[in-house]
C-alpha positions in Angstrom: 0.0 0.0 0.0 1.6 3.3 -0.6 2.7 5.5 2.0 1.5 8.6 0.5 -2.1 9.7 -0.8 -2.3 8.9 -4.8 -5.0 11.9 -5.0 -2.7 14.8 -5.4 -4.7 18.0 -5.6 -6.8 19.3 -8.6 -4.5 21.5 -10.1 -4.4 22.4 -13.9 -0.6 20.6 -13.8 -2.0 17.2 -11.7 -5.1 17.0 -14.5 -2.6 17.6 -17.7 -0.1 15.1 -16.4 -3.2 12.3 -15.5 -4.8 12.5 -19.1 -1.0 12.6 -20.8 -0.2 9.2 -18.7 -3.9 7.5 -19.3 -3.4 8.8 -23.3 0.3 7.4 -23.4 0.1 4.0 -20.9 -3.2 3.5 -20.5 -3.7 4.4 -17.4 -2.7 7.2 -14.4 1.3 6.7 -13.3 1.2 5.9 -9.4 4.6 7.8 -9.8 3.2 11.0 -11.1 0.2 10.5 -8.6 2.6 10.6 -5.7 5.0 13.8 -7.2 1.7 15.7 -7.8 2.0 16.9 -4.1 4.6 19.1 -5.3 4.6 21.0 -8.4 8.5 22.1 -8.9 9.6 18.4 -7.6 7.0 16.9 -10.5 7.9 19.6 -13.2 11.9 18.6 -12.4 10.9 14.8 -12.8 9.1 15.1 -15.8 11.5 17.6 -17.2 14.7 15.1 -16.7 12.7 12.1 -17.9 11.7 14.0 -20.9 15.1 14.8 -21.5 16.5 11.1 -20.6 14.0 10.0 -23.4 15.7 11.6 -26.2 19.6 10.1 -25.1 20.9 8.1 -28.0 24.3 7.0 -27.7 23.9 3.7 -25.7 21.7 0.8 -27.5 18.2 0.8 -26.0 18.5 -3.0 -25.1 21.8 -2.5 -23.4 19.7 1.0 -21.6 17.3 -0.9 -20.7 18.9 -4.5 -19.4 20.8 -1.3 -16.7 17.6 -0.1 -15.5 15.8 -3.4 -14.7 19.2 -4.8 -13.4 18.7 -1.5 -10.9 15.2 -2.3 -10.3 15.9 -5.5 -9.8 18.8 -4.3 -7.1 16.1 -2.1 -5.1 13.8 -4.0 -5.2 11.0 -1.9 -6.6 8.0 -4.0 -7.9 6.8 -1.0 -9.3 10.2 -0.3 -11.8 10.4 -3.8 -12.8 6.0 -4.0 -13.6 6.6 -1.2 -16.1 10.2 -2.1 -17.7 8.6 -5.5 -18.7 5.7 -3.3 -20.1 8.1 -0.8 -21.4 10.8 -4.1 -22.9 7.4 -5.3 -24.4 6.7 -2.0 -26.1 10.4 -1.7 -27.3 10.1 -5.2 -29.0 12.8 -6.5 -26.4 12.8 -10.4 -26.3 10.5 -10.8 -22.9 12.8 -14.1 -22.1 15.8 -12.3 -21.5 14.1 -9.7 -20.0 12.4 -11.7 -17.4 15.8 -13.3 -16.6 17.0 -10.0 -15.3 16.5 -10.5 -11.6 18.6 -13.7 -12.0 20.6 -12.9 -14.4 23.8 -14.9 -12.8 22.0 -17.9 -13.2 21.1 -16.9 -16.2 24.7 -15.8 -18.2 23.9 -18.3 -21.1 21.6 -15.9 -22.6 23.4 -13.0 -22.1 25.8 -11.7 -24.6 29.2 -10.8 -22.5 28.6 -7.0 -23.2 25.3 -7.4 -21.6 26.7 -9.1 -18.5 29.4 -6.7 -18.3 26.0 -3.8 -18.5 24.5 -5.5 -15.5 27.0 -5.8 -13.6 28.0 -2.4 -13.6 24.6 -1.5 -12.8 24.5 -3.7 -9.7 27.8 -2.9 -8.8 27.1 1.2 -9.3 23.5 0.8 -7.2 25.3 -0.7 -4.1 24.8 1.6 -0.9 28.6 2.3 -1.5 29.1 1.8 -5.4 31.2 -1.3 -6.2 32.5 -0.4 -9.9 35.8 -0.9 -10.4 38.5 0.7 -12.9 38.9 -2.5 -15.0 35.1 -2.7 -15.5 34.7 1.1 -16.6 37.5 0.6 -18.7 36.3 -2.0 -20.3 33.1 -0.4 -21.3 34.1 2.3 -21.8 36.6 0.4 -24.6 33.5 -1.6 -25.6 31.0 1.2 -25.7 32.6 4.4 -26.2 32.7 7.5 -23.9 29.7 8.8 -24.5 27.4 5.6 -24.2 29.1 5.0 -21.2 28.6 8.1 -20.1 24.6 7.1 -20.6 24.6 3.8 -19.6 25.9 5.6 -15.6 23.4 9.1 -15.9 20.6 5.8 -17.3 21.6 3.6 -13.9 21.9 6.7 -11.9 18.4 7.7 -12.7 16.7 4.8 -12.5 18.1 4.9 -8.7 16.5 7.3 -8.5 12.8 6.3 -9.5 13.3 2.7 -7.6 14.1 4.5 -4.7 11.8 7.4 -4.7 8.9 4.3 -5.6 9.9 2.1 -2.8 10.3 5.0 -0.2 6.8 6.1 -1.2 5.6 2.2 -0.8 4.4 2.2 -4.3 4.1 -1.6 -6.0 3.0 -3.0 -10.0 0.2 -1.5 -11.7 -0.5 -4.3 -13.2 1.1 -3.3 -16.4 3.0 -7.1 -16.4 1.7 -10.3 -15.4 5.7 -10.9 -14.1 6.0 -8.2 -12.3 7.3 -9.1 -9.0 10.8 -9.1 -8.1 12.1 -12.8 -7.3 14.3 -12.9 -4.1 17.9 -12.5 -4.2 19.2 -15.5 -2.5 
C-alpha cells in the first residue's frame, strides 16, 4: 500500500499530467500520482525524464537491461512491472528480460557485453558503489565515452525512481503479469 495519498490535488498541472499518462500508458502513473504533491519536484521529474527519453548513444536493449538490473537491485516492484511493459513495447525479447532479476543464473543468454552492463549496474547501485577501474575501462573500450557516459546518468536515474517508488511504498500497476521481483538468494 503506498505511503502517501495517490489523490494529489486538482490543479491544472496534476489534471494535464493524469490525461498525458492515461493517453500514453493506459492508465494514471502511481509515480506522477505521488510527485503531484509538489509542483517544482513533479515539473523537475518530468522535465529530466523527458530529456533522458531523447539520449541516443547507448543501444536501448543495453539501456534498458541497466535499468531493470537496478530495479531488480532495489527491489521496486513498481520499476520492474513497467520495464517488462516498457521491454514489451520496445520489442525486447520478454525471455531475456524476465531473466534479469537472475541474471547470474542466467549468463547463457546474455551476450558478455550485456553481462558486463548488468554488472555495472549492480555494482554502481550498491549503498557504496562497487565499480571498479577494470570494469569502466572495459566499457568504456567496448561502448565508447559517451554511451558510457549514458549507460551511468541511465543507472543513476533509475536509482533514482526505484528508490523514490519504494520509499513512497508504491508496487506493480499491473502493467505485467511478471511483475514481482524474485528474491535474491
Amino acid at each position: 500500500m503506498a505511503r502517501i495519498s495517490l489523490t494529489p490535488p486538482n490543479t491544472l498541472l496534476n489534471r494535464i499530467g493524469a490525461w498525458y499518462s492515461r493517453r500514453t500508458y493506459g492508465k494514471a502513473l502511481d509515480p506522477g500520482l505521488a510527485l503531484g504533491h509538489n509542483a517544482r519536484v513533479l515539473l523537475t521529474y518530468v522535465r529530466q525524464e523527458r530529456g533522458a527519453a531523447k539520449w541516443n548513444r547507448l543501444d536501448r536493449s543495453l539501456k534498458h537491461l541497466a535499468v531493470m538490473a537496478t530495479a531488480t537491485r532495489i527491489n521496486c516492484s513498481w520499476c520492474m512491472d513497467f520495464g517488462h511493459w516498457e521491454a514489451d513495447v520496445l520489442g525486447l525479447p520478454m525471455d531475456k528480460i524476465s531473466k534479469v532479476p537472475q541474471w547470474r543464473d542466467h549468463q547463457e543468454d546474455f551476450t558478455e557485453l550485456e553481462l558486463l552492463v548488468l554488472e555495472y549496474a549492480e555494482a554502481m547501485t550498491e549503498t557504496e558503489p562497487r565499480v571498479t577501474d577494470e570494469l569502466a575501462a572495459v566499457l568504456v573500450e567496448r561502448l565508447g565515452e559517451a554511451a558510457f557516459v549514458e549507460l551511468t546518468a541511465m543507472v543513476a536515474l533509475e536509482n533514482y525512481r526505484s528508490r523514490v517508488n519504494s520509499a513512497f511504498g508504491l508496487t506493480s500497476q499491473g502493467f505485467s503479469d511478471a511483475c514481482e521481483v524474485p528474491s535474491r538468494t
